[in-house]
N, C-alpha and C positions, 0 to 999 in steps of 0.2 A: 347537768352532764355528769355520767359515772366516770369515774376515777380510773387508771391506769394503773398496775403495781408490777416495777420490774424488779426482778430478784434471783438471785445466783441460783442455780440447780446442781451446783454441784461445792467444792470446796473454798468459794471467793474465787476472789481475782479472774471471773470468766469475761470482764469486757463489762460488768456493767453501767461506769461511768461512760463510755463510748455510746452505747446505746442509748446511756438517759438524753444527753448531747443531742445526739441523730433524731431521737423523737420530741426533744424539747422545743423546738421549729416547731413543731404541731401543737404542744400544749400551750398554757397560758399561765401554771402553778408547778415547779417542780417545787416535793418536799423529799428532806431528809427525815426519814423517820424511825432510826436505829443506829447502836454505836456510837463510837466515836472515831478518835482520830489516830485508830488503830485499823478502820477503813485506809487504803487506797487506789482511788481515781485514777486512773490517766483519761486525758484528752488531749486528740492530737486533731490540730485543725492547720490546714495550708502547711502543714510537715514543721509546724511550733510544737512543742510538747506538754502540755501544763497536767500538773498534778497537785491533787486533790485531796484532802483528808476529811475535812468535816462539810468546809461550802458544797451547795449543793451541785449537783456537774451541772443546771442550766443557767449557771450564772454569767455564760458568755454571750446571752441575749438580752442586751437592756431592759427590749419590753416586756420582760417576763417576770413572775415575784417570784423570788428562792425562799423556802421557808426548813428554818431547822425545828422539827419539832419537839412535844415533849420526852419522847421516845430515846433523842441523844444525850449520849453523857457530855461536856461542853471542858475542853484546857483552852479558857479564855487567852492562853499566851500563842498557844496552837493554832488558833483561831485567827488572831490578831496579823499573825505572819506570814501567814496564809491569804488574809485579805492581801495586805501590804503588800506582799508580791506582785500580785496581779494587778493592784490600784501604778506599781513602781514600770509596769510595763505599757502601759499608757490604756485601759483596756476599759473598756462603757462596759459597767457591769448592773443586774441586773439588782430590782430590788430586793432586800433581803430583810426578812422578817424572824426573831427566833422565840422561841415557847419562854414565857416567863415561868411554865413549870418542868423546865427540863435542869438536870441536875449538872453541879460543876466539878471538875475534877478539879482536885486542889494537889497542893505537893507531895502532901503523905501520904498520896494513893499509889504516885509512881514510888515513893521509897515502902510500901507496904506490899505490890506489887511485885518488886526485885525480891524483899526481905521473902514471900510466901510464896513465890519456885524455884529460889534457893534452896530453901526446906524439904522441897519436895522432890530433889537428888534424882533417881532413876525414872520416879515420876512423874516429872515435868510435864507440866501440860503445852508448853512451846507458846507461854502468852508472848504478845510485844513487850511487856512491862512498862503500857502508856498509863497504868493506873484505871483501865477500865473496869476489867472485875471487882477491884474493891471499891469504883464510884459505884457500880449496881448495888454491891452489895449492900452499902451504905445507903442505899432507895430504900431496898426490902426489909432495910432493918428499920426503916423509920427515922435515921439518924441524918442522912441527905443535906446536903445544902442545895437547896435550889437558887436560879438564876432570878428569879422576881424577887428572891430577900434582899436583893443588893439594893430595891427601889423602898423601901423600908430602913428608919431607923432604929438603928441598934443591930445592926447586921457585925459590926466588928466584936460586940458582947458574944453573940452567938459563936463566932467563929471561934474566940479564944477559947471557950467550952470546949468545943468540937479537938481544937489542937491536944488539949491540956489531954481528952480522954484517950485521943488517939496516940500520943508520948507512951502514956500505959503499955501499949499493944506491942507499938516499935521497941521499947526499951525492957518491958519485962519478959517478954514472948521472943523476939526476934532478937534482943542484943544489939538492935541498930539505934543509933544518934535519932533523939526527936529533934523536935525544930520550938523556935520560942514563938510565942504566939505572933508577939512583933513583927514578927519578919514575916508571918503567912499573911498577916493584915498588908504591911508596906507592901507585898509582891501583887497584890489583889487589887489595891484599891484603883494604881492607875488602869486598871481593863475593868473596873467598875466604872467607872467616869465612860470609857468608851462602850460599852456593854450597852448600859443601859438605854438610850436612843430605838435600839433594834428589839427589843422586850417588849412582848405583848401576848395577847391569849392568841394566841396563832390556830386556835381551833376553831375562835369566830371567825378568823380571816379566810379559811379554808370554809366555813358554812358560807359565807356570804359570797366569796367566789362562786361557790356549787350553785348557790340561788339563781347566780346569773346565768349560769347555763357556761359557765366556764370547763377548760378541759384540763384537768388536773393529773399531774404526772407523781407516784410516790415511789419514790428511790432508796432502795435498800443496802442495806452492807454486809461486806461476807455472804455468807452460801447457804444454802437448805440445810446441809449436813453438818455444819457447825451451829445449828439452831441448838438452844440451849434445852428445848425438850424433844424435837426429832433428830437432832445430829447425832453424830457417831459417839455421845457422849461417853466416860469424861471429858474426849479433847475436843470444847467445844467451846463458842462465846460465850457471852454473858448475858445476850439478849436475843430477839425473836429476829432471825432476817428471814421469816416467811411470811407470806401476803397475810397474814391474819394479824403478824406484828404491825403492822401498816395504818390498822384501825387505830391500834392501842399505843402508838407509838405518835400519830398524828393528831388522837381525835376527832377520829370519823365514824359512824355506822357501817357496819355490813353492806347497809345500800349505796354508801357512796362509792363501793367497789363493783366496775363495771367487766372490766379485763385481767387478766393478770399474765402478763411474759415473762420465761423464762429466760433467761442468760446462760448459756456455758460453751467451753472450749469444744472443740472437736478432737479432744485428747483432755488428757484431765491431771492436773498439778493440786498437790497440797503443803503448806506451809505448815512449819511445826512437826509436832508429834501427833499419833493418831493411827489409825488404820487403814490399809492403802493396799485394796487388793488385786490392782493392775499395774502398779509399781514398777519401773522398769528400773535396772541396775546397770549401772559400765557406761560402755558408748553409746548405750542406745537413748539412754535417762539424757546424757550429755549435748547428744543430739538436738533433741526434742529443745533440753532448755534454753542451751545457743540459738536455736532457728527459733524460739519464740521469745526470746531475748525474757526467761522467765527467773526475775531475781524480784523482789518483793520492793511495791513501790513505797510501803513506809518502812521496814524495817533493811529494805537491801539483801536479803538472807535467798541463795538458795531455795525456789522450790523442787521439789519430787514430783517428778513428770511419768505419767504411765499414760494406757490406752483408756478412753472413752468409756465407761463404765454405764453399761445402759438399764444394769437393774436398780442403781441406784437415779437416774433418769426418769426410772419409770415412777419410783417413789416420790421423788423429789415432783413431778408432774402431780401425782394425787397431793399430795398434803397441800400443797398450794394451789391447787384448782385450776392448774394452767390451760390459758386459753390458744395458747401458741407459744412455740420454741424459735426466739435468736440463737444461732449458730458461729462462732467468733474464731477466728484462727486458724479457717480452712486452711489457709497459703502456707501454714507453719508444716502443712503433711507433702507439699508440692513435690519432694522432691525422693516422698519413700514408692518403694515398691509395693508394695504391700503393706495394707494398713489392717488392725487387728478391733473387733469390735467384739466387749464382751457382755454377752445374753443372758448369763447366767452363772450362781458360782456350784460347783460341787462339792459337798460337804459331810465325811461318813457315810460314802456311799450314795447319798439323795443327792438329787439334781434341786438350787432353788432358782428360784421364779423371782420371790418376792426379796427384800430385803430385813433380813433377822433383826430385831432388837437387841438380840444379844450378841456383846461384846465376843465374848468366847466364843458363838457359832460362827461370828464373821471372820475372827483370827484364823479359825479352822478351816475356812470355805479357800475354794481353789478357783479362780477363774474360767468358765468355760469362752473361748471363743470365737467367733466367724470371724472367717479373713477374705477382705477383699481388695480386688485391684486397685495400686496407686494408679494415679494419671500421669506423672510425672512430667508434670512444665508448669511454668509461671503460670499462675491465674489473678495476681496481684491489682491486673490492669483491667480485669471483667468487670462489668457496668451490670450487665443480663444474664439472668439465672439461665435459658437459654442457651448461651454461649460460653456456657462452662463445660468442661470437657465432660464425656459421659460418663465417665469411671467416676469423675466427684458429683456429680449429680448423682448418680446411684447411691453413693457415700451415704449424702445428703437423706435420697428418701428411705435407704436401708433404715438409718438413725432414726428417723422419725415414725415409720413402721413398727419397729420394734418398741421404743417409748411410748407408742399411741400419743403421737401430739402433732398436729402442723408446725413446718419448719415455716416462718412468715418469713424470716430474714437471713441472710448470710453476712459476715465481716472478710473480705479478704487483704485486711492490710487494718496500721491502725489510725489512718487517718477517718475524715469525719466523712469523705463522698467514698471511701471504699468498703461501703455497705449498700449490698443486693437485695431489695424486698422481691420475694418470691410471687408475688402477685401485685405490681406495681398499680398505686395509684387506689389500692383498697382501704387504706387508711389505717396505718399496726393500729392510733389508737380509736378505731372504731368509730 
């Protein structure tokens, strides 16, 4: 059975843990296969709210296997707390399997992390400062600590090397306090005792699923446009959260990819620093963020709320080869009058279409947009696309006309049943 890949279209935080949720009922494998625990989740089931950073979102179905694979970076404390939560709430959680080659965040990535966009003053890149970018970095450079060295002896020789070079970086380059080896071993060792149980090659686990004719779900983090070579780079992650990442991150062939859905808001927010050229300011920014209760589920911060951005939609569509668009946050526009959708930007004079690679032509480009009637009432309680009012249906198919992509689903609220498939009973995963 081909594989599933759902993935942000636009800046993160579009619903994707909701949706993995909604269609993890249908599958038999969700996998994490990107990031870390600078991802967050929500899911909201019977109006519980649970949130999310590394576990995968279908771990609220026993009979299902949760797999993190090699693709994520791993804060074995992060992790741990995470589980424990959820195990402290009385919860059948599903089984969980994680890549013995996925790499681990240790402490001097979140103190190298603060120390290296401190540095970077006006230029901040607006990380979390969970330590992700410097676990990447420490992958491509070869120097990595993976999660299978902990099932090997001599894993504490290793690490005090690793400490001792990284002392160098923090104390001659940054001015900040190292750490002694002692203390990164003592903080390790007990989430190595518990780690290790869940360690294994999770790329046979996921081939031999596939053999069976299994339906495998792969769950991405962050957005298209924080992809760290199509996003709006510099302000971007560290890793691939487009369906291509999903191969390389889990372990899979090209063929094990059968679908791929997009996620995003029906208005559009970004965290951080970056470029943002539907950006609303004043009340209208405050509006949006209040009615979509938009403040960052791991870092808590404020995001920048603007309108729907559909040339970046329509990119975000190509690079990932989407085969259909979820749609999340209808009910957050319920109560404007008019909603604004932008088709294009204008830029020295040119109209574009497509979305620029360059930085400086995007800074310079100006929104163009169509505006169309709000609906103005509750739609919160709509079950059938149907009996949605026709002003958000239109919403609905303008957006997806213009993107060139089928809308398969709506979210209008964030619980787990208030999602609308638009062709009920077709099956999102195929």
């Amino acid at each position: 059975m081909s594989g599933v890949v759902i993935v942000g279209a636009q800046f993160g935080d579009e619903g994707k843990g909701k949706m993995t949720d909604y269609l993890a009922r249908q599958a038999d494998c969700v996998v994490r296969y990107q990031g870390g625990n600078n991802a967050g989740h929500t899911v909201v089931i019977g109006g519980h709210e649970y949130r999310l950073h590394l576990i995968p979102s279908g771990i609220f179905y026993p009979e299902k296997v949760c797999v993190i694979g090699n693709g994520v970076v791993i804060d074995p404390e992060v992790m741990f707390q995470e589980l424990d939560e959820l195990l402290s709430q009385g919860l059948k959680l599903a089984r969980l399997y994680i890549s013995d080659r996925a790499h681990l965040i240790l402490p001097y990535h979140l103190r190298l992390d603060a120390a290296e966009e401190n540095c970077r003053g006006d230029g901040r890149i607006g990380t979390t400062r969970r330590g992700i970018g410097p676990a990447y970095t420490d992958k491509i450079s070869r120097v990595g600590f993976r999660a299978g060295e902990l099932l090997e002896d001599g894993w504490e020789q290793r690490l005090i090397e690793l400490v001792l070079e990284k002392n160098k970086a923090l104390e001659r380059l940054y001015g900040s306090e190292g750490f002694q080896p002692e203390q990164v071993i003592a903080w390790l060792r007990p989430h190595a005792e518990r780690l290790r149980p869940f360690l294994t090659d999770t790329s046979l686990v996921l081939a031999e699923l596939a053999s069976q004719g299994r339906h495998i779900l792969f769950e991405g983090a962050q957005g298209t446009m924080l992809d760290i070579d199509h996003g709006t780079y510099p302000f971007v992650t560290s890793s691939s959260p487009t369906a291509g990442g999903a191969c390389i991150g889990a372990g899979v062939g090209p063929t094990a990819i059968g679908r791929v859905l997009g996620v995003c808001k029906a208005y559009l927010t970004r965290v951080g620093e970056g470029l943002f050229p539907t950006e609303l300011q004043g009340p209208e920014c405050e509006s949006l963020r209040d009615r979509g209760r938009e403040f960052g589920t791991t870092t808590g911060r404020a995001r920048r709320c603007g309108w729907i951005d559909l040339v970046m939609l329509r990119y975000a569509g190509r690079v990932n080869g989407m085969s259909g668009l979820i749609i999340t946050k209808l009910d957050v526009l319920d109560a404007l009058p008019a909603i604004k959708l932008c088709t294009a930007y204008r830029c020295n004079g040119s109209t574009l279409e497509e979305l620029p690679g360059s930085q400086r032509l995007l800074q310079a480009s100006e929104p163009v947009y169509e505006e169309l009637e709000g609906w103005q009432q509750d739609i919160s309680g709509v079950r059938r696309y149907d009996d949605l009012p026709a002003a958000a249906r239109r919403y609905v198919e303008r957006v997806s006309e213009i993107a060139g992509l089928p809308v398969v689903a709506i979210s209008v609220g964030p619980d787990r049943d208030q999602t609308i498939e638009t062709k009920p009973g077709s099956g999102l995963l195929g």
